[in-house]
N, C-alpha and C positions, 0 to 999 in steps of 0.2 A: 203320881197323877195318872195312875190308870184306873180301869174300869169299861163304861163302856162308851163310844163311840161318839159323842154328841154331833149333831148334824144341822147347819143353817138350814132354816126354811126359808121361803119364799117373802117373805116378810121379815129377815132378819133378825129373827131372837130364836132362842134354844128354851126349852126346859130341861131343868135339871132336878133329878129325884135325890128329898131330903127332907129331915125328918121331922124338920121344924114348920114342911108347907113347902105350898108351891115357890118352887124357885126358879125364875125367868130372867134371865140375859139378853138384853135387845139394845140396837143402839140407841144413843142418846139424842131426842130432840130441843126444841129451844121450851120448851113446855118443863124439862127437866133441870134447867138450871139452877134453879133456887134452891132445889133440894141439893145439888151440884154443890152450889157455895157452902150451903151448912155443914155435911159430909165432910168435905175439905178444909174446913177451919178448925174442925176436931179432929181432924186426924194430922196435918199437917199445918204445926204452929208459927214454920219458918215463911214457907215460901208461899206454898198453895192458897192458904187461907185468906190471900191478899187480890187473889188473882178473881177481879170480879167480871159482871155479866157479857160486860165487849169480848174479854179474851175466851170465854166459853164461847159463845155465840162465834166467834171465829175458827176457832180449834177442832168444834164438832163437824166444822163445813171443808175443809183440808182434804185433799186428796192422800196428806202422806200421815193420815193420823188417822184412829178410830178411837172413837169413845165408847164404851159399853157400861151400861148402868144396869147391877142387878137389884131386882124386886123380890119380896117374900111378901106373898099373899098384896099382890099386888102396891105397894108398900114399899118406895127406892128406899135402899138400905145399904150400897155401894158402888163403885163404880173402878172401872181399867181403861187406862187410858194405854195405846199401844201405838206406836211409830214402826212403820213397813217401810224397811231400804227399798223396797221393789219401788216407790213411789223418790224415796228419797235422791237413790242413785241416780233418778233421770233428769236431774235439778239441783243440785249442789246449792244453788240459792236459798232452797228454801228455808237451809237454816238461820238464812239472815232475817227474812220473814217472822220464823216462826220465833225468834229473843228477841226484835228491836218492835217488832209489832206489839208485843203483851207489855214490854216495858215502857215504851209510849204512851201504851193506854194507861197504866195504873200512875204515870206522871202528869197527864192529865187529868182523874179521877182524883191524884190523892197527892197534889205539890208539896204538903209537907214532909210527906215521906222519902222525896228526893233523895238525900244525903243517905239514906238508910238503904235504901234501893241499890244504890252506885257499890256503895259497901257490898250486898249482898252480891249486883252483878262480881263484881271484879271475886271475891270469892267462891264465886261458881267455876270462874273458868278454866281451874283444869279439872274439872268435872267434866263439863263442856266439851273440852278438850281430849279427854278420854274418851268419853262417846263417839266423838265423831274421828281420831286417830282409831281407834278399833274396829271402827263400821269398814275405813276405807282398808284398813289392814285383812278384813275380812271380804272384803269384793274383790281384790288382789288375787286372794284365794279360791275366787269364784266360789264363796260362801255368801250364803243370804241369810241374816238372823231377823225376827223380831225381837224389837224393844218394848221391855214394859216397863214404859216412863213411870207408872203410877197405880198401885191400889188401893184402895182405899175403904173402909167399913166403918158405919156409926160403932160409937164404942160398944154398947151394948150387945150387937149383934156380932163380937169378934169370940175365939176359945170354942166356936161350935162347929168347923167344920165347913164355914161360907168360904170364906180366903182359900180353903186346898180347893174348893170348888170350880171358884174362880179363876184359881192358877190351871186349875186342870181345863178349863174352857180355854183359856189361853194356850194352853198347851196346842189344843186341838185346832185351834185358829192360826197357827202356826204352819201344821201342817197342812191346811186346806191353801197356806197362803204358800207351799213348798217352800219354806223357810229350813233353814237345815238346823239352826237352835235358836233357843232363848235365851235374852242377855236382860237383865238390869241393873241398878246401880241403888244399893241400899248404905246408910247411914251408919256406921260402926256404933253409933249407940243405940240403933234399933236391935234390939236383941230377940224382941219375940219374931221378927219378921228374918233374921241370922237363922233363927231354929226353925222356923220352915220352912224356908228356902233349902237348906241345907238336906232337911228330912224329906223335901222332895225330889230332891239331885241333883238340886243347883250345886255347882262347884265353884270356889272362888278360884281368879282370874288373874287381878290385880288389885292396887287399894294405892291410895294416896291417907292424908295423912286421918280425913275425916271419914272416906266412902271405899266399900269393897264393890267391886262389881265382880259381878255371879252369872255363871253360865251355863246353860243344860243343852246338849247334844242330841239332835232328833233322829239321828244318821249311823247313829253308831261311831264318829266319830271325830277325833277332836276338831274344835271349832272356836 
């Protein structure tokens, strides 16, 4: 993920030079939801696809969250979502927040889904569990990572180059956030997203029986 340098503006988006058109990285407003939900249904069949307008509408407004949504010729066509310990660490709560609030909503949105839901939490949580046992294992260490909970690209638009892009924006938002690495937590049966992770530096970490999490060093060292 190198090259060159990208830099926020004053206005919060970046461009990024490529081959397909302009490509612009800006946060996420509530005007970009819908296209939000569509992105995430196709690209994430378990969990994301579920998670409608309340929990966007909340998640973009968070202090310990950024949402970024990139455009090709003006045109959303992805989106990162990214968790900052810097916001995290000063509020331990807010992870209660951030899983009983979204699951409330979709149980008031969608009561049949209940039993499916409950399922779904209870096998998240040593996912869960891993994140946030590694965040604290890493502030111990007086390490700051960011998390990228999530990226995401309509299908079409994935095999060209967008994803290293985005990952490389992320890279750089990292270090403007003096974060010392990138951590996320990818699917062992996502394979395309194993091999770029992998071809960008990520190193894997640890893995449980479904999920490896992967880690890239900004510092020069381990983390």
């Amino acid at each position: 993920m190198g090259g060159k340098t990208l830099k926020l503006n004053s206005n919060s988006f970046v461009e990024i030079p490529h081959l397909l058109g302009r490509l612009i990285l800006r946060r996420a407003v509530e005007n970009d939801i819908e296209s939000l939900i569509g992105i995430c249904r196709t690209s994430f069949p378990d969990v994301l696809k579920r998670r409608k307008r309340a929990w966007w509408e909340y998640i973009i407004k968070v202090d310990f969250c950024e949402v970024w949504v990139c455009e090709l010729d003006s045109k959303l066509i992805g989106v990162a979502q990214l968790i900052t310990d810097q916001n995290l660490e000063n509020d331990k709560n807010q992870k209660i927040c951030f899983s009983r609030t979204s699951y409330l909503q979709h149980f008031i949105c969608h009561p049949k889904i209940l039993v499916e839901k409950i399922y779904e939490k209870l096998s998240a949580v040593l996912v869960k569990d891993t994140f946030y046992k590694e965040r604290d294992e890493l502030q111990a260490m007086g390490k700051k990572p960011l998390w990228i909970k999530a990226v995401a690209l309509l299908p079409n638009m994935r095999s060209n180059g967008i994803g290293t892009a985005i990952l490389g924006f992320c890279q750089q938002r990292a270090l403007e956030l003096r974060c010392d690495c990138i951590k996320l937590i990818v699917k062992k049966s996502n394979k395309r997203g194993l091999c770029l992770y992998e071809r960008l530096g990520f190193i894997k970490t640890s893995s449980d029986a479904n999920y490896y999490t992967y880690t890239k060093s900004l510092k020069n060292e381990v983390c």
